[in-house]
N, CA, C and O of each residue as an XYZ file, in Angstrom:
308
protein
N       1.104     10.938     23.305
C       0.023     11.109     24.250
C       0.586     11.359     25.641
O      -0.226     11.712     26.496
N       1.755     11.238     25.958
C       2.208     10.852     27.558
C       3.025     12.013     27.442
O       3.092     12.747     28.428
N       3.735     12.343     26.286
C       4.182     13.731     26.349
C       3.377     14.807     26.654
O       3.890     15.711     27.313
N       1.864     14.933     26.210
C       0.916     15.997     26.416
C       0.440     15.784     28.239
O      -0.222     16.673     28.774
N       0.777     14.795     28.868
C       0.639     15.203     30.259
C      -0.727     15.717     30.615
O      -1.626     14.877     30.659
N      -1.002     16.889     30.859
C      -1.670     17.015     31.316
C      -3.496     17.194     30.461
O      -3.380     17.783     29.387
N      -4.521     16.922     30.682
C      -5.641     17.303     30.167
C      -5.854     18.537     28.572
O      -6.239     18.379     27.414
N      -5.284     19.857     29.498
C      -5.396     20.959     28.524
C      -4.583     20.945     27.403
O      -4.910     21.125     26.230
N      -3.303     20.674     27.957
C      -2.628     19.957     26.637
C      -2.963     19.208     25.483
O      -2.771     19.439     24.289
N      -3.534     18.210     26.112
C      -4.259     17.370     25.661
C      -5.151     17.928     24.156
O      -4.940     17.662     22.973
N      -6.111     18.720     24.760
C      -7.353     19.088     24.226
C      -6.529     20.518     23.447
O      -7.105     20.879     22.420
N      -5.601     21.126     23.727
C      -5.070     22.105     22.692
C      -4.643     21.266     21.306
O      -5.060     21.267     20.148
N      -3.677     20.607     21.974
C      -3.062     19.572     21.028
C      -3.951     18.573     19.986
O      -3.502     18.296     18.874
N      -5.031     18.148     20.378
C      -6.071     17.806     19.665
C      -6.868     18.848     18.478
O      -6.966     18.882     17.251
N      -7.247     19.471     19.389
C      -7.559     21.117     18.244
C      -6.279     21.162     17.072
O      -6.471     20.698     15.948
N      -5.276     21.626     17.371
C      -4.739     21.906     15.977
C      -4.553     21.101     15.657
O      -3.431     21.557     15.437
N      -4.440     19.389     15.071
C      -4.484     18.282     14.755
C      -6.019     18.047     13.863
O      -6.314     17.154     13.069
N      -6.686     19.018     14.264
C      -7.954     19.560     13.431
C      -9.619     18.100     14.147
O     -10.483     17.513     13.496
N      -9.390     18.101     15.244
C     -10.502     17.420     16.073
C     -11.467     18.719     16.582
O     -11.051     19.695     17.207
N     -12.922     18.466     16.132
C     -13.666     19.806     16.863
C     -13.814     19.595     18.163
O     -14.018     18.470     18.619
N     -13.683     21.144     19.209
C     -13.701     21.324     20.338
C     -14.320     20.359     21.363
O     -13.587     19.859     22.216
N     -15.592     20.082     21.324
C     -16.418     19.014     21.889
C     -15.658     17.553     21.884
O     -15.878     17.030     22.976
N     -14.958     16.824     21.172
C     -14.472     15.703     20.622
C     -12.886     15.902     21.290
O     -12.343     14.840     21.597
N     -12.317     16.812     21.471
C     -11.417     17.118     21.561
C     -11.288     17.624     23.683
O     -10.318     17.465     24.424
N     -12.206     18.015     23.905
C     -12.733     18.026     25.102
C     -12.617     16.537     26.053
O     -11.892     16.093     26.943
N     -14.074     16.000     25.080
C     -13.915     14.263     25.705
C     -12.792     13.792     25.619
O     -12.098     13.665     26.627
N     -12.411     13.469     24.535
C     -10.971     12.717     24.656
C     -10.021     13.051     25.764
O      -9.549     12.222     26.542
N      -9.732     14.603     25.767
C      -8.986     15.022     26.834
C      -8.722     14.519     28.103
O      -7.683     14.271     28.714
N      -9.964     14.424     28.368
C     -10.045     13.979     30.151
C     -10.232     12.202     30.311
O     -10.617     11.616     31.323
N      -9.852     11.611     29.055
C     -10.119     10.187     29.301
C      -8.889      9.615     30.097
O      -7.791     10.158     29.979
N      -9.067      8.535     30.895
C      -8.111      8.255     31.902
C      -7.236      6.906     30.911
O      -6.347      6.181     31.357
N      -7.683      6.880     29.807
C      -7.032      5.806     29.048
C      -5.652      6.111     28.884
O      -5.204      7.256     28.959
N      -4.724      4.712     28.576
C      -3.001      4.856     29.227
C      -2.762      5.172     27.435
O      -3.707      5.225     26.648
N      -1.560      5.324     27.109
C      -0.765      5.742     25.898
C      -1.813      4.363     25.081
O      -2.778      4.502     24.329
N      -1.174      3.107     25.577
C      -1.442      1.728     24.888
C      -2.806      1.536     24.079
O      -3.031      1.087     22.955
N      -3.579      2.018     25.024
C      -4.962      1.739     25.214
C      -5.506      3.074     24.180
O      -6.502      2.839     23.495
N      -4.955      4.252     24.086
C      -5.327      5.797     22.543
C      -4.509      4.896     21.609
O      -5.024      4.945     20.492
N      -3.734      4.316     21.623
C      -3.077      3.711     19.941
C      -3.958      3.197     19.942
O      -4.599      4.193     19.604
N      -4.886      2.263     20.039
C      -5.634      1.580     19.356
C      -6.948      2.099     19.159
O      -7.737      1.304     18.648
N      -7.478      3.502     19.503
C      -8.496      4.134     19.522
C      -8.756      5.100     18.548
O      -7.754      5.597     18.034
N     -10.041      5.566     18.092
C     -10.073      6.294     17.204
C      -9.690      7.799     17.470
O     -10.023      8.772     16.794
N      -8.691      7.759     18.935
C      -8.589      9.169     18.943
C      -7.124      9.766     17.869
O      -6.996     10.727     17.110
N      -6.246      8.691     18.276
C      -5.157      8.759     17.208
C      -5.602      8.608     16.175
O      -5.588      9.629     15.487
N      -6.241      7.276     15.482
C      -6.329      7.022     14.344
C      -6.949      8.301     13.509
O      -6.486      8.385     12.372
N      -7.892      9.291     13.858
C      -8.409     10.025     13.316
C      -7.738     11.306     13.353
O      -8.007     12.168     12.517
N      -6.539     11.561     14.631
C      -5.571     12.752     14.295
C      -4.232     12.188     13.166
O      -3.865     12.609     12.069
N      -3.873     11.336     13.824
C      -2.672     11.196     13.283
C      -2.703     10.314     12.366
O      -2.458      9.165     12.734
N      -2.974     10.521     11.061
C      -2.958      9.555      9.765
C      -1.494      9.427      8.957
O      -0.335      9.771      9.190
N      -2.168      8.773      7.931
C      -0.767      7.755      7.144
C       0.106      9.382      6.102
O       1.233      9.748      5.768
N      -1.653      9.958      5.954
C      -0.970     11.704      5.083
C      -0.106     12.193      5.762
O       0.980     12.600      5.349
N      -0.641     12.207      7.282
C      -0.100     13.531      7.902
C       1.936     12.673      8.251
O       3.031     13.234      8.194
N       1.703     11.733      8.461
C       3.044     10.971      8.858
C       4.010     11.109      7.482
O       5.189     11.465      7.493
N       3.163     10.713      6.209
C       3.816     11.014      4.923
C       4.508     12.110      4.717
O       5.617     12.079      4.184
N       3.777     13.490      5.225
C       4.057     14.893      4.763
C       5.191     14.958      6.193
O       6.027     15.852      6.068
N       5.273     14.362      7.135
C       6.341     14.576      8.310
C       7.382     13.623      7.286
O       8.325     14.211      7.815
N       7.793     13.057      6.692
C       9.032     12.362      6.400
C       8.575     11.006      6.740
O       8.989     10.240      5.870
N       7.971     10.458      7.536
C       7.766      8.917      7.669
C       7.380      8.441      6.381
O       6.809      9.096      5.509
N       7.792      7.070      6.325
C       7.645      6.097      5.006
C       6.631      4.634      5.739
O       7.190      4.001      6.635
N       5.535      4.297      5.409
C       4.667      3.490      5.812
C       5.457      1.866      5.361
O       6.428      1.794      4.608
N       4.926      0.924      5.876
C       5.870     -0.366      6.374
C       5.454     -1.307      5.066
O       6.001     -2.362      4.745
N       4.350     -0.656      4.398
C       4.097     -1.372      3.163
C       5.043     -0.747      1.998
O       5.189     -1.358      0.940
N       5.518      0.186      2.180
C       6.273      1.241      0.879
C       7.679      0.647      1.612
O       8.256      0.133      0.654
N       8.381      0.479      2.585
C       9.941     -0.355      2.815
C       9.800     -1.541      2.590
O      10.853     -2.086      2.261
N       8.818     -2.266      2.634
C       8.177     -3.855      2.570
C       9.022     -4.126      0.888
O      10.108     -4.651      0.643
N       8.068     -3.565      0.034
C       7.791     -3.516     -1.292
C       9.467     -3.470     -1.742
O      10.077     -4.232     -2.492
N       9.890     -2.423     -1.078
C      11.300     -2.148     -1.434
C      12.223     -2.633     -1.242
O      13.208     -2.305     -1.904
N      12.306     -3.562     -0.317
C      13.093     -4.769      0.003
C      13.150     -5.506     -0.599
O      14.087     -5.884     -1.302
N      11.458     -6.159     -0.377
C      11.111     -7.425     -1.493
C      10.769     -7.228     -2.130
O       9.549     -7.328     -2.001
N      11.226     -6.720     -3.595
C      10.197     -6.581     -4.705
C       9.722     -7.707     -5.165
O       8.500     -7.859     -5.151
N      10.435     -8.576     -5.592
C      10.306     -9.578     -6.240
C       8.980    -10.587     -5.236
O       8.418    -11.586     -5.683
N       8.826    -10.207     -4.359
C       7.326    -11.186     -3.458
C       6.318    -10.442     -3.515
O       5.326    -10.774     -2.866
N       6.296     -9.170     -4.350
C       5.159     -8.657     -4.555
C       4.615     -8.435     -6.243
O       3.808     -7.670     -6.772
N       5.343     -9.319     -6.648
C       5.612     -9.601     -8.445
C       4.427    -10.520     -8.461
O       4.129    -11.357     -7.609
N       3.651    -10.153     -9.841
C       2.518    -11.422     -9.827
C       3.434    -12.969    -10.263
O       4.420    -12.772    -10.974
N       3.177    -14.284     -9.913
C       3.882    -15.553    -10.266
C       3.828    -15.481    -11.704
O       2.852    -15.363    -12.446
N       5.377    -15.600    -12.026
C       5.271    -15.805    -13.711
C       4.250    -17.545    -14.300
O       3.967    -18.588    -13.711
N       4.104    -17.229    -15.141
C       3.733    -18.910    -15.983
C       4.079    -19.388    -16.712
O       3.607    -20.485    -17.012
């Protein structure tokens, strides 16, 4: 978000991330800091767990699992 700098950026960068124009507009000009879009539905709805998957990222539950397998084993009896 702090890389896109300025507004238009902003709202280009939103567009191909696939947000329609209007939505992509508002967001643009919001004065909210980096901290304050992570927790908003403007990321959450561009940047998902697919799109991070298909970039090479591995989600914290899939290294979790892989570490510990054995704490995600049902308790034997």
């Amino acid at each position: 978000w702090h890389d896109w700098k300025k507004p238009e950026r902003k709202r280009k960068n939103l567009i191909r991330l696939g947000i329609d124009q209007d939505h992509a507009y508002a967001w643009s000009r919001t004065r909210k800091g980096g901290w304050a879009i992570a927790q908003s539905p403007i990321l959450g709805t561009t940047i998902t767990l697919k799109r991070l998957k298909q970039k090479g990222y591995q989600s914290l539950t899939d290294v979790y699992i892989e570490l510990n397998p054995s704490l995600c084993e049902p308790p034997s009896t």
